[in-house]
N, C-alpha and C positions, 0 to 999 in steps of 0.2 A: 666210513661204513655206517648203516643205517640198522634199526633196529623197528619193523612194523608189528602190531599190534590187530589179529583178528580178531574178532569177536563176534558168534555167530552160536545158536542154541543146537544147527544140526550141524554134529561131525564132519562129516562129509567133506559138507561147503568148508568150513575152516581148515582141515586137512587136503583140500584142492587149491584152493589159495595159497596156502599154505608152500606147498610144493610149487606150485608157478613162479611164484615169487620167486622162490630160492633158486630153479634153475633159468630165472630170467636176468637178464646182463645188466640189472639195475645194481646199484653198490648196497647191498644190501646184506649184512654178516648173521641175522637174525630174524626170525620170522616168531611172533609168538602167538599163542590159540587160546581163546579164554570162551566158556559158553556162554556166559551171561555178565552182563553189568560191573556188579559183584568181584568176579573174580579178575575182571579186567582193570578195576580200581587198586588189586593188589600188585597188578605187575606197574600200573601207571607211577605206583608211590616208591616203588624196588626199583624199578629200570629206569633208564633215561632212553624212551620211547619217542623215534621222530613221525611215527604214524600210525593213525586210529583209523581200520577200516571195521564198521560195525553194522550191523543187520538193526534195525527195529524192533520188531514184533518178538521180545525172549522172554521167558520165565522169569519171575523174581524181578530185578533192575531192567528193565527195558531200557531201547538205545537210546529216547528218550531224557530219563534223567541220567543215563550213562554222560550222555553229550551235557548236561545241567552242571553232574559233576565236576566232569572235564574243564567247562568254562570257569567254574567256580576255583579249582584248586591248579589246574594249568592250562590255561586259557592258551602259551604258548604251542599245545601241540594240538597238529591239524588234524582234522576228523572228516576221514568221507563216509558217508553210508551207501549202503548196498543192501535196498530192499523189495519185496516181493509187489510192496504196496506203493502202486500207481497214483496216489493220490494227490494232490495240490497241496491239500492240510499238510499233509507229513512231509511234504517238501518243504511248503512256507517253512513251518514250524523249525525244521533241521537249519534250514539257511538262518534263519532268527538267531540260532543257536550258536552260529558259528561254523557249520557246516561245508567245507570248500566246493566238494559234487555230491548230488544225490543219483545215483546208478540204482539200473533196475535190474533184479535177477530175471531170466538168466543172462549175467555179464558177460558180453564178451573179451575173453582173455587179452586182444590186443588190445581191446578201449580198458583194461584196469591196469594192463602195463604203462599206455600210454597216461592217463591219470595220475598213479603213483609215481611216475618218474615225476612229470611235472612236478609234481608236491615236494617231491624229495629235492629235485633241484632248486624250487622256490624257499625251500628250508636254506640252502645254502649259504642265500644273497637275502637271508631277512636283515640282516645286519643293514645290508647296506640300502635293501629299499625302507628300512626304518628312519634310517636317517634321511632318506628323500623325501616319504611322507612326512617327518617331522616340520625340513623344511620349509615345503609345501605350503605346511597348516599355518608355521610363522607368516608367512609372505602373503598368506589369502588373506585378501579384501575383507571375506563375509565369515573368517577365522575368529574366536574372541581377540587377538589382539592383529590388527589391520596391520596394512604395510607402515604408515605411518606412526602408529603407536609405536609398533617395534623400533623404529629408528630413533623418535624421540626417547625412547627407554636408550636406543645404545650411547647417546649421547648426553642424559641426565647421569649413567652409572658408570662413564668416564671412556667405552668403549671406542668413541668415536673423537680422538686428540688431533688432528689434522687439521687446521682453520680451512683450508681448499675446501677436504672433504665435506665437510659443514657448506658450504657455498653450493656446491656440486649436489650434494642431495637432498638438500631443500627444494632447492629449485624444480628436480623431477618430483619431488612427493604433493609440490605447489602450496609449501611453505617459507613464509617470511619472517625468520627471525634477525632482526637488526638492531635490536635493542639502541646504543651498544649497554645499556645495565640491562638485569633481568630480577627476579626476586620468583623463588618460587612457592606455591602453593602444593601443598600434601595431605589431599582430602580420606580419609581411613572411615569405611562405612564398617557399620556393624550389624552384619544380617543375626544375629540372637537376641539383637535388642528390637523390637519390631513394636511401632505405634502400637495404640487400641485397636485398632482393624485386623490386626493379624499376630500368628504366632513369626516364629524364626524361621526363616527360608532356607532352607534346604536344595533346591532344586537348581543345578547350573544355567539352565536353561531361565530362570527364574532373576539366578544374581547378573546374568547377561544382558540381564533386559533392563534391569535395577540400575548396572553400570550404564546402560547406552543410556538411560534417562537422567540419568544424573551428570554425565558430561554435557546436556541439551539446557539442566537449568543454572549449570555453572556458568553457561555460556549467555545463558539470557541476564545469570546474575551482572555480570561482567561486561554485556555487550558496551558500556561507557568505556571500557581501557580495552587496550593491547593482550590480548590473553588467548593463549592458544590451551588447550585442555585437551588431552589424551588418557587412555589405560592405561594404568601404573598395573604392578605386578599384585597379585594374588587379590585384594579387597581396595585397592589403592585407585584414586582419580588422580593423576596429576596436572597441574595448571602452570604454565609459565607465562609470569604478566614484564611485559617490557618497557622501558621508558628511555625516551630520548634525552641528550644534551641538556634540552632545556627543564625537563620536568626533572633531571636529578638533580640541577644547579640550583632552579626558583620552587619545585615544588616538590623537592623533599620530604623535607619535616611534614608537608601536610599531606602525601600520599602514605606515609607513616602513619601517622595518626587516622587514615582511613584503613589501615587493614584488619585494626581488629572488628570495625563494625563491617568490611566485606566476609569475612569470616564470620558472622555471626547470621549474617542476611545467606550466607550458600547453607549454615546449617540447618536456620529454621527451614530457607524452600527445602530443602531435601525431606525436614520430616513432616512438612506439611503437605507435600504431595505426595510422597513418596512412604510415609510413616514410618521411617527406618533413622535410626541414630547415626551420626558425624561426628568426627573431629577434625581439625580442619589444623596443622604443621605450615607455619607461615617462617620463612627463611627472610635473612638479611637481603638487601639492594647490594649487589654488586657488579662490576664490570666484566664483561666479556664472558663469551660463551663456552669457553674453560673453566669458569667459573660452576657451570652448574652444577656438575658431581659434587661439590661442595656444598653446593645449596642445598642441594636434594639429599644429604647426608643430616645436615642439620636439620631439615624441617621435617623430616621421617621420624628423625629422634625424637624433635618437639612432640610429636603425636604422644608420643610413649609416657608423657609426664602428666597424660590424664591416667596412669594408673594411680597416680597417686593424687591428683584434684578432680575427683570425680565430677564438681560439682563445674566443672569448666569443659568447651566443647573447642576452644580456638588458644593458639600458644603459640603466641610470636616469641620467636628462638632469642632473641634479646633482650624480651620483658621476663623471660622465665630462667637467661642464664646469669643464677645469683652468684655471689663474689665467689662463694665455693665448689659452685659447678663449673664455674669458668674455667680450673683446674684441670689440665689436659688429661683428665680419668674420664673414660665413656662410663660411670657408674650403672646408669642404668642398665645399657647392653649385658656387662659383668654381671649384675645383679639376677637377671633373668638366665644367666647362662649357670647361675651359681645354683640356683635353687631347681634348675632341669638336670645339672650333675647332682646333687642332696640326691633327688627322687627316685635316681637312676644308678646309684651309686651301688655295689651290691655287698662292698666292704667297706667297714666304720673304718680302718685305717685309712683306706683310700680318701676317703670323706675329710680326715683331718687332716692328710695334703691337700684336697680342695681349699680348704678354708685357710689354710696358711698363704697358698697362692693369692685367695681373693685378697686377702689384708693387705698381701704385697704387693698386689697389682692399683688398689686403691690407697697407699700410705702414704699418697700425697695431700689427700685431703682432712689429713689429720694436721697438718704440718703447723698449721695455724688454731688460734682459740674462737676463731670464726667459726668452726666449723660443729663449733658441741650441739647447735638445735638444729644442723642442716641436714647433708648428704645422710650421715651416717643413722640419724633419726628414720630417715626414709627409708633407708637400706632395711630398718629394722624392721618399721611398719609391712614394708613388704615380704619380710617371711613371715613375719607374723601372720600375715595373709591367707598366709598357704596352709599354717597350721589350725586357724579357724576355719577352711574350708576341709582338712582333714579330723574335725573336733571328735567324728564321731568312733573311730580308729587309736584318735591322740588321748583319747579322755582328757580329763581336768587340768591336768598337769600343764596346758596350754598357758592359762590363766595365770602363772608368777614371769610370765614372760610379755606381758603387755608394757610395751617398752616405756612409756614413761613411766611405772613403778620400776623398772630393770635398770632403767639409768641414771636415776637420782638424779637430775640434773639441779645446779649446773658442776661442771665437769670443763677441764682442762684436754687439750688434742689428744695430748699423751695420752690422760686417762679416760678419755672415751676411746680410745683402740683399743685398749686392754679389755675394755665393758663390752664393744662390740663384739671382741673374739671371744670373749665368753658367753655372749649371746647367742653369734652362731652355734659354736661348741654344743650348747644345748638342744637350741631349736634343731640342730642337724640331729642331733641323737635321737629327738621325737621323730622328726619326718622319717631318717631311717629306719626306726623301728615299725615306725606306721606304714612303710610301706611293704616293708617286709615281711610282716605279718598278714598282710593286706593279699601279698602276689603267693605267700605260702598257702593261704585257707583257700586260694580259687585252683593252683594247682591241687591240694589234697581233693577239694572235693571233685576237681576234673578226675584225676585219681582214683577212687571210691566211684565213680560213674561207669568209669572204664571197665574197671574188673567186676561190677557188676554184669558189664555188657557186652564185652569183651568176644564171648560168645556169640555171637547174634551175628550172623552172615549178611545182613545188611547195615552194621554200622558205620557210619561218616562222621570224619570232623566238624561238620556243621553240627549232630547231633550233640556231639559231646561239647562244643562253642556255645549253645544255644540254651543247656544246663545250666553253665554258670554263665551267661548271660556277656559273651565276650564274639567280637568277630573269631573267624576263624584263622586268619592271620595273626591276629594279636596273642590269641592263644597258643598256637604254636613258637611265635616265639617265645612266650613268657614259660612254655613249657621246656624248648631246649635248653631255657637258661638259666632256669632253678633244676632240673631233672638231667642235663646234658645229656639225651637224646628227643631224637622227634617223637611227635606222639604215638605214629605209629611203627615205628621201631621198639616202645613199649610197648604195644596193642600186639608187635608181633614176637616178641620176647616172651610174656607170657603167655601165647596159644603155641610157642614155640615150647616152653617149659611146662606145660599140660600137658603135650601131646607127644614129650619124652616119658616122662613120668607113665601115661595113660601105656606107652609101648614096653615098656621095662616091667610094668607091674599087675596089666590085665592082660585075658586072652581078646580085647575088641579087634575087629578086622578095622583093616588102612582106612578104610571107609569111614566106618562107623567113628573112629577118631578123628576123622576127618572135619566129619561134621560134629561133632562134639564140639572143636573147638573155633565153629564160624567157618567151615572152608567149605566151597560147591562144589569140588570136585576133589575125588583123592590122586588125580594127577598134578593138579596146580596145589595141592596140599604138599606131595612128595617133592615139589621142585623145588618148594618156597622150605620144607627141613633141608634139604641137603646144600644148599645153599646159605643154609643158617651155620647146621653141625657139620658141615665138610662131608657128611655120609648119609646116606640114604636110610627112610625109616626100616626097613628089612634088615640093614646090618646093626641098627643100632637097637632091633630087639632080640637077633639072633646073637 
């Protein structure tokens, strides 16, 4: 059963519609009437609404930013208009919008049956042509990631384990992988780091163009070997360079000895043409095409070990795995998972189950006296990280925690476990504090915005997003999860709790309370209380 939504400034039209609808054989259990913008954004955020039919030209919210709205906070539901205006503009503009038909009054009833039904049935199967277009989009040619990217992707992330199947789809994509060794390359751009020429790129359309040029001069870098280069996943080039029989027998060691200087020659072309920063995850030589989830696991890692050698752009995975990394502990992974739980953490107890976890999860690399200026230094360095980028929050307090004053070294396995879990222990206390403090003062003053404005019959969550300077998504969640309800479930609590109080304790008419507290009609005012109180405002003042 389906639930439509009119919206229309004259009566009439919305009470004719209105009525068609409900005695038309579409599944339809609800019909709702709203006159302007405004009061259509109150049922869009209450109801779970499968369709917007709206007029243009209204008072107050026209259907223009009604549809802005719309796009912005549920882009999932369809919107047709039904206007008087015969225009091109107001057409273009609507379909820009998101608009499925633009209809002209006066409609005729079987072309808006015929319409709505469509809508309502393509509501049905969005499920399933989502998944078509999705796809689609994979398998396009002129897609960000081509049919061949994606295949080389399913079989660098292990998807594709069949040797046939590997033979077999090569062949149709008109790729030669024969190695039999391979070794791969994990090139990691950084669009915030941008030459002299420019700031940070922003634009996908922008990093699309950034990637296809950057697999052209990997490919010129490389044209001397065997190297096929594709779209890795979100900022990633991957390159897979291959070598026969003879060059892994006789010309090992010296293909070895050349990849840190081919890593060094794809980073400079990249930021000499391209002005944009690299790192460049260089994997072990190994055999067979099974091999390369493996590869591509290690040389992604490598990438990650410029957060802590900033001053290095290329990390060959065997020159950087020291005695104590070699320890089957992914540290770094953990490390970054550790300090996204810290942030996100919303109880201190939780937090020091984090950190017992992380200990236990890395207690191998304490095992040994190898380990007192490695892993664990690093580990340190890198919260410490976090709480000099949060100084301004953390205040001073940051500063006894600079890990060579924290660790006295030198130190035993043993006792740098002990130092490190006191380490955490603390820096976790700052960062929770800092953040909690942090996500409290953006709720209060989102808060304090609200009941200032609470009132105001045109207010939107973009308004109150754009105060304290947060999307409109992020705020709402940060708001359910310190305040557990939505925003406007508090927005309508208190015009709810006003506008008992206003009926209990003054003579004002429905209306006049109506609009008191942000409502455009005292019919969509009376639906939206008794829907709240169970009872209607008439009993709840009598």
């Amino acid at each position: 059963m389906y639930i439509v939504l009119v919206v229309d400034d004259e009566a009439i039209v919305c009470q004719g519609i209105k009525e068609f609808l409900e005695m038309s054989d579409l599944n339809i259990s609800q019909v709702l009437t709203a006159s302007n913008g405004y009061e259509a954004l109150d049922y869009l955020r209450m109801e779970s609404i499968d369709l917007v039919l709206t007029d243009i030209q209204m008072d107050g919210m026209d259907g223009i930013e009604l549809m802005e709205s719309i796009l912005s906070e549920k882009p999932s539901i369809p919107v047709v208009v039904i206007s008087a205006y015969d225009h091109f503009e107001y057409a273009q503009k609507c379909i820009r919008l998101g608009a499925r038909d633009y209809l002209i009054k006066p409609v005729l009833l079987p072309q808006l049956i015929q319409v709505v039904g469509a809508e309502l049935s393509e509501r049905d199967g969005k499920y399933k042509r989502f998944l078509e277009d999705s796809l689609k989009l994979k398998f396009s040619m002129t897609g960000m990631l081509s049919l061949r990217s994606y295949i080389l992707n399913e079989v660098i992330t292990g998807y594709l384990e069949n040797s046939d199947d590997y033979l077999f789809i090569f062949e149709q994509i008109g790729i030669k992988l024969e190695g039999p060794y391979y070794l791969l390359l994990v090139i990691e751009l950084f669009w915030e780091r941008t030459g002299a020429e420019g700031g940070a790129i922003h634009s996908l359309r922008d990093r699309n163009l950034l990637k296809y040029a950057t697999v052209n001069i990997i490919e010129e870098t490389l044209a001397d070997w065997n190297a096929v280069a594709f779209y890795g996943q979100g900022n990633q080039i991957v390159t897979i360079l291959q070598f026969n029989e003879f060059d892994n027998a006789q010309r090992r060691a010296e293909n070895i000895s050349k990849l840190n200087m081919i890593g060094k020659t794809i980073v400079t072309n990249i930021r000499g043409y391209l002005h944009i920063e690299a790192v460049v995850g260089i994997s072990p030589i190994r055999l067979g095409l099974p091999a390369l989830p493996e590869s591509y696991r290690e040389a992604a890692k490598a990438v990650k070990w410029h957060a802590l050698y900033e001053d290095h752009n290329v990390f060959y995975t065997e020159d950087f795995s020291l005695k104590e990394a070699s320890v089957q502990v992914n540290w770094q992974e953990k490390t970054e998972f550790f300090v996204e739980s810290i942030k996100t953490g919303k109880k201190l107890e939780d937090i020091q189950g984090t950190i017992h976890r992380f200990i236990t999860d890395i207690s191998l690399i304490f095992e040994s006296d190898d380990s007192t200026a490695g892993i664990p230094l690093s580990i340190a360095y890198r919260i410490y990280a976090t709480l000099l980028e949060m100084k301004e929050t953390v205040g001073d307090q940051y500063k006894v925690l600079d890990p060579i004053l924290f660790f006295q070294f030198p130190l035993t396995g043993i006792e740098i476990k002990k130092r490190l879990t006191d380490f955490l222990t603390e820096a976790a206390g700052l960062i929770h504090a800092s953040m909690t403090d942090h996500d409290q003062a953006i709720i209060q003053q989102s808060i304090a915005y609200i009941r200032q404005n609470y009132r105001k019959k045109g207010l939107k969550i973009q308004d109150i997003a754009g105060y304290v300077h947060l999307s409109p998504n992020y705020l709402s969640y940060l708001f359910k999860q310190i305040i557990a309800e939505t925003v406007w479930e508090y927005v309508t609590r208190l015009r709810m709790e006003e506008s008992r109080q206003l009926l209990m304790n003054t003579h004002k008419k429905r209306y006049e309370i109506a609009d008191e507290v942000g409502y455009e009609s005292p019919e969509h005012f009376s639906r939206v209380f008794k829907r709240y109180y169970g009872e209607s405002p008439n009993a709840v003042r009598e």
